[in-house]
C-alpha positions as CSV (number, residue, x, y, z in Angstrom):
1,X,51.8,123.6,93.0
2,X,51.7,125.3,89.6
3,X,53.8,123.7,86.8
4,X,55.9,125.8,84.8
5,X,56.1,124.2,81.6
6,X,58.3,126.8,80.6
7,X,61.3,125.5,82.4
8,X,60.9,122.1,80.4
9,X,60.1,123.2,76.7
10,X,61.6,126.4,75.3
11,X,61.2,127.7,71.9
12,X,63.0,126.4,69.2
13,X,63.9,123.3,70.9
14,X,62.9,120.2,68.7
15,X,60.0,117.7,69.7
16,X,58.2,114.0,68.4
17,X,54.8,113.5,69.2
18,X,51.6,111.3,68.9
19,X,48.5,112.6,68.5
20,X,45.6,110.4,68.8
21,X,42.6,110.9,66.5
22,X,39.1,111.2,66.4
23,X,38.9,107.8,64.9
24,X,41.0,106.3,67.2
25,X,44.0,106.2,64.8
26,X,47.4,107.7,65.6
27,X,49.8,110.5,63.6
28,X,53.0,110.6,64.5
29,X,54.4,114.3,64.5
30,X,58.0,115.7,64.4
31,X,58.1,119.7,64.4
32,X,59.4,122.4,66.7
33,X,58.2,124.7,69.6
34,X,57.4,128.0,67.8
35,X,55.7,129.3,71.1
36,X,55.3,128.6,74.6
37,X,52.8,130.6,76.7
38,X,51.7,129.4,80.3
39,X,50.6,125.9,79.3
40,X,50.0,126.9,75.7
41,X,52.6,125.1,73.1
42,X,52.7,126.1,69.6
43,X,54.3,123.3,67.9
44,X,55.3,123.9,64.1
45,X,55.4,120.6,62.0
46,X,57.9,119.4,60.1
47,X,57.7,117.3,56.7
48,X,55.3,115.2,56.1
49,X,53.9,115.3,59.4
50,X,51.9,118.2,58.7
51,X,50.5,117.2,55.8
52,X,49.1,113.9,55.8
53,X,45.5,113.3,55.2
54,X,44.6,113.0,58.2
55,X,42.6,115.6,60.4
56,X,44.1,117.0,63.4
57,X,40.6,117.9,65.8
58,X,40.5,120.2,69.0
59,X,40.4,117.9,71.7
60,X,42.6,115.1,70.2
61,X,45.1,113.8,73.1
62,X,48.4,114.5,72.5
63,X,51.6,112.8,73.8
64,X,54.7,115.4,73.4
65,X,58.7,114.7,74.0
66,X,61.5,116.5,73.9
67,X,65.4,115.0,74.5
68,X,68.7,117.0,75.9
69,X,71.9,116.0,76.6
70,X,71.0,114.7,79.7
71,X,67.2,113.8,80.2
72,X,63.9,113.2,78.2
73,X,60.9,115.3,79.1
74,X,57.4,113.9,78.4
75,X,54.1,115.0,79.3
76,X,50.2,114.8,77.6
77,X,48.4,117.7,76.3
78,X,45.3,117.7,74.2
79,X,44.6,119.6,70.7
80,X,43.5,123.7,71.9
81,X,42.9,124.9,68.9
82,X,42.3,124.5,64.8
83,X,45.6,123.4,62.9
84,X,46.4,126.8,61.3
85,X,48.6,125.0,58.2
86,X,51.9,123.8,60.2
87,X,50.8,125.3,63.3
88,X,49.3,122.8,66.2
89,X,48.6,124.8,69.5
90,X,48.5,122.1,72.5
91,X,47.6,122.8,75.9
92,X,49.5,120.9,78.2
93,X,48.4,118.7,81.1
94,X,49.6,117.0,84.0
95,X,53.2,116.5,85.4
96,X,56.3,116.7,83.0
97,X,57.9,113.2,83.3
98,X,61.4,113.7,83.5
99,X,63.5,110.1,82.5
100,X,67.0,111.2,83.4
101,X,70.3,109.7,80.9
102,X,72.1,107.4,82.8
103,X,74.9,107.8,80.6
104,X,75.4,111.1,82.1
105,X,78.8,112.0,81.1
106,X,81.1,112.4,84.7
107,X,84.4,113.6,85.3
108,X,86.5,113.5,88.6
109,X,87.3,117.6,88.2
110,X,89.4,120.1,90.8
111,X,87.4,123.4,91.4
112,X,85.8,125.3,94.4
113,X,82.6,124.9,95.8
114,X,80.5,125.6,98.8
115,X,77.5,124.5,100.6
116,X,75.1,125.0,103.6
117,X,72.2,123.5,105.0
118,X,68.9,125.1,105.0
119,X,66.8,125.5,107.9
120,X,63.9,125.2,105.8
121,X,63.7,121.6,104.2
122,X,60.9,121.7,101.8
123,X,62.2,121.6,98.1
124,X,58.6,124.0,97.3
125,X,59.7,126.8,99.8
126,X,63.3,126.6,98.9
127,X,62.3,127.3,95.2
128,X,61.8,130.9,95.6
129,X,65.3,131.4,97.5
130,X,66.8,129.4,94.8
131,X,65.2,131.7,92.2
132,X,66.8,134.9,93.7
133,X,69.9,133.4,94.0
134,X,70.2,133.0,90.9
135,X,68.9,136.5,89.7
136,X,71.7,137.7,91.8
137,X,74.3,136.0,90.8
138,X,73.8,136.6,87.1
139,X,73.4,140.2,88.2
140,X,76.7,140.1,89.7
141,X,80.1,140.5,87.8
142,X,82.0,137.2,87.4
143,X,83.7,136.0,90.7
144,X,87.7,136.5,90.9
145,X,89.6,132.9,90.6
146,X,93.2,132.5,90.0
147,X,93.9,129.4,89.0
148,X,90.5,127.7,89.8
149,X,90.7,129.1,93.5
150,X,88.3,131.3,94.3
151,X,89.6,134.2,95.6
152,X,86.7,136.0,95.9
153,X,82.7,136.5,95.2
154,X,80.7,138.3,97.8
155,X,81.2,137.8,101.1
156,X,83.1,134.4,100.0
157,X,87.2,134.3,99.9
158,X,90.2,132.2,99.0
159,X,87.5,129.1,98.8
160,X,90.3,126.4,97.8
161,X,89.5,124.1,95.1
162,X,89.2,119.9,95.8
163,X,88.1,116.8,93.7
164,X,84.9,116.4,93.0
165,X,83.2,113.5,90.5
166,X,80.7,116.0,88.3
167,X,78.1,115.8,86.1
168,X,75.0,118.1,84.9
169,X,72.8,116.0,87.3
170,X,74.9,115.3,90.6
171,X,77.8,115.3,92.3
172,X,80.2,113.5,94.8
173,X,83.0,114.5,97.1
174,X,84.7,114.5,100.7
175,X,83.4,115.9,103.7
176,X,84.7,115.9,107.3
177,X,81.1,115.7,108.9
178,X,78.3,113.1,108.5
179,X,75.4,114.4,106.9
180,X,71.9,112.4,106.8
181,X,71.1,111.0,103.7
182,X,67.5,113.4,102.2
183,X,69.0,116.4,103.5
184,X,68.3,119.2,100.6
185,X,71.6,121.8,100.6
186,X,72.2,125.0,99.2
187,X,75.3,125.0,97.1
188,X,77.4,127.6,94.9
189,X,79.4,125.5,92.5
190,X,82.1,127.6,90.7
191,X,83.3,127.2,87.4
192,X,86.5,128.1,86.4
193,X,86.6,127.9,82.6
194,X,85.6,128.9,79.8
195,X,84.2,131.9,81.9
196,X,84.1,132.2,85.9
197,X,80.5,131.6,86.5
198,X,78.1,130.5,90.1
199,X,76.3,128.4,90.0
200,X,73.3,128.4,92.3
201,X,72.3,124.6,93.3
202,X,69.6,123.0,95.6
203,X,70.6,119.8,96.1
204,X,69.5,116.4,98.1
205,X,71.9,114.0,99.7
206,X,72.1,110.5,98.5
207,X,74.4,108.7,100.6
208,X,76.7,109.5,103.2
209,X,79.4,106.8,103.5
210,X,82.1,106.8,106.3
211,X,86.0,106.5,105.0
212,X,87.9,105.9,108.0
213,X,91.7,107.3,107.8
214,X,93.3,105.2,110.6
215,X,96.6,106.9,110.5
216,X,95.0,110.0,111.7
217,X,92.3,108.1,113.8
218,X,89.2,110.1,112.3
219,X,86.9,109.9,109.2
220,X,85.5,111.2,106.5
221,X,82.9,111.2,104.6
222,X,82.1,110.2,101.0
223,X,78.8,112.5,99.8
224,X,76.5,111.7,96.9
225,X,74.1,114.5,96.2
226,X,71.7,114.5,93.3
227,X,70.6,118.6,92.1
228,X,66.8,118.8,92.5
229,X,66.9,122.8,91.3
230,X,69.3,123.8,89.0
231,X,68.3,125.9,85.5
232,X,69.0,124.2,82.6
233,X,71.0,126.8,81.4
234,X,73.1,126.4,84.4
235,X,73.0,122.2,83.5
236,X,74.2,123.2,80.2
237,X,77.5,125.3,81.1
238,X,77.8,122.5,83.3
239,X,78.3,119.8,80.7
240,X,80.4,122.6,78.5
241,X,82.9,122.4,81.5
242,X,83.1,118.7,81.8
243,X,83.7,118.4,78.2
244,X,86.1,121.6,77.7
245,X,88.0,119.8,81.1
246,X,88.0,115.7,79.4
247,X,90.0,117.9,76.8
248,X,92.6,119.7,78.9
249,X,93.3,116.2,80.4
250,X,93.7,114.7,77.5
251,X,96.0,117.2,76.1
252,X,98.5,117.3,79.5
253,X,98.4,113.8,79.6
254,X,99.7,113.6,75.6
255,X,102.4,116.3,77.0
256,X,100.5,118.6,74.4
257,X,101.2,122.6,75.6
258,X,98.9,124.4,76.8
């Protein structure tokens, strides 16, 4: 399958790189993506990087990274074209290496969520549905919550909210029925704050522990599910929540008004 290099380096977004030379010596480069077109990266150089004695040749191999809040991207590319003063156009190569944070910030958070299981469980096929799913719901006007409930989005209503431990790369929570660990779901997380927004989620299962409640003589279940296709722009208002909810907390817990 195609990559889309475009989901992993975006315009504008800041990258270090090495480029290896003709004579076998190595330049350091720090610039940022001017362009990005198929597998085409125009990288604009910063400082000193672009102007060191040293000639920059089509062909050279090229080692590119960029970092976000939550994981370093890497992947190899060689020199396309002539340097054009601070302008070095790479074509990439090969598979994006994706080195998650492991100090993901998490947050044990209250909102509403739901999920299904596909019938189709290959993460390749379920792209495309993904991809519509999220062109609808960003279509769509906001979903209507009263006081992080959802009360209603589509065919979807009074969705009550529970505790979930969140952050932009998985998430964990209670369910009443066993699911087998590997098993990719289809999930619409909703965000209460700042704005209501969906979130459209293709996630795989971790681990499916049993909690038995021997008062009630049953179980549940504790789920951990890692998000295989989420858009980072989604990821992003993810982490805005987390952070804009560590400071709610903090401020109820200092008795500060609200």
């Amino acid at each position: 399958m195609a990559i889309n290099y475009a989901d992993y380096f975006k315009p504008d977004q800041q990258v270090k790189g090495v480029v290896t030379l003709t004579d076998g010596t190595f330049l350091t480069v720090n610039g940022q993506i001017k362009k990005m077109s198929k597998d085409l990266l125009t990288l604009e150089l910063f400082g000193t990087s672009s102007s060191r004695n040293q000639s920059v040749d089509v062909g050279n191999g090229v080692d590119l990274a960029i970092t976000t809040p939550w994981s370093t991207y890497r992947c190899k590319g060689v020199v396309a074209q002539d340097q054009q003063q601070r302008d070095i156009i790479v074509r990439l190569v090969g598979q994006v290496h994706d080195k998650q944070k492991r100090e993901y910030f998490r947050q044990d958070v209250v909102l509403s969520f739901s999920f299904s299981i596909p019938k189709q469980q290959t993460l390749a096929l379920l792209k495309a549905e993904w991809s519509v799913a999220r062109a609808t719901t960003r279509a769509l006007p906001s979903p209507d919550m009263k006081q992080g409930n959802l009360v209603k989005w589509q065919n979807m209503t009074n969705l009550d909210q529970m505790q979930v431990n969140l952050s932009a790369d998985g998430m964990s929570f209670l369910n009443a029925n066993y699911i087998a660990p590997k098993t990719l779901l289809f999930i619409y997380l909703f965000l209460p704050h700042p704005i209501p927004q969906v979130i459209p989620i293709v996630a795989e299962l971790l681990r499916c522990k049993e909690i038995p409640i021997t008062r009630l003589n049953k179980s549940n279940y504790s789920c951990a599910i890692q998000m295989r296709l989420i858009h980072e722009k989604d990821r992003e208002a993810i982490v805005s929540f987390l952070f804009a909810e560590q400071r709610r907390q903090r401020k109820i817990s200092e008795g500060v008004a609200l």
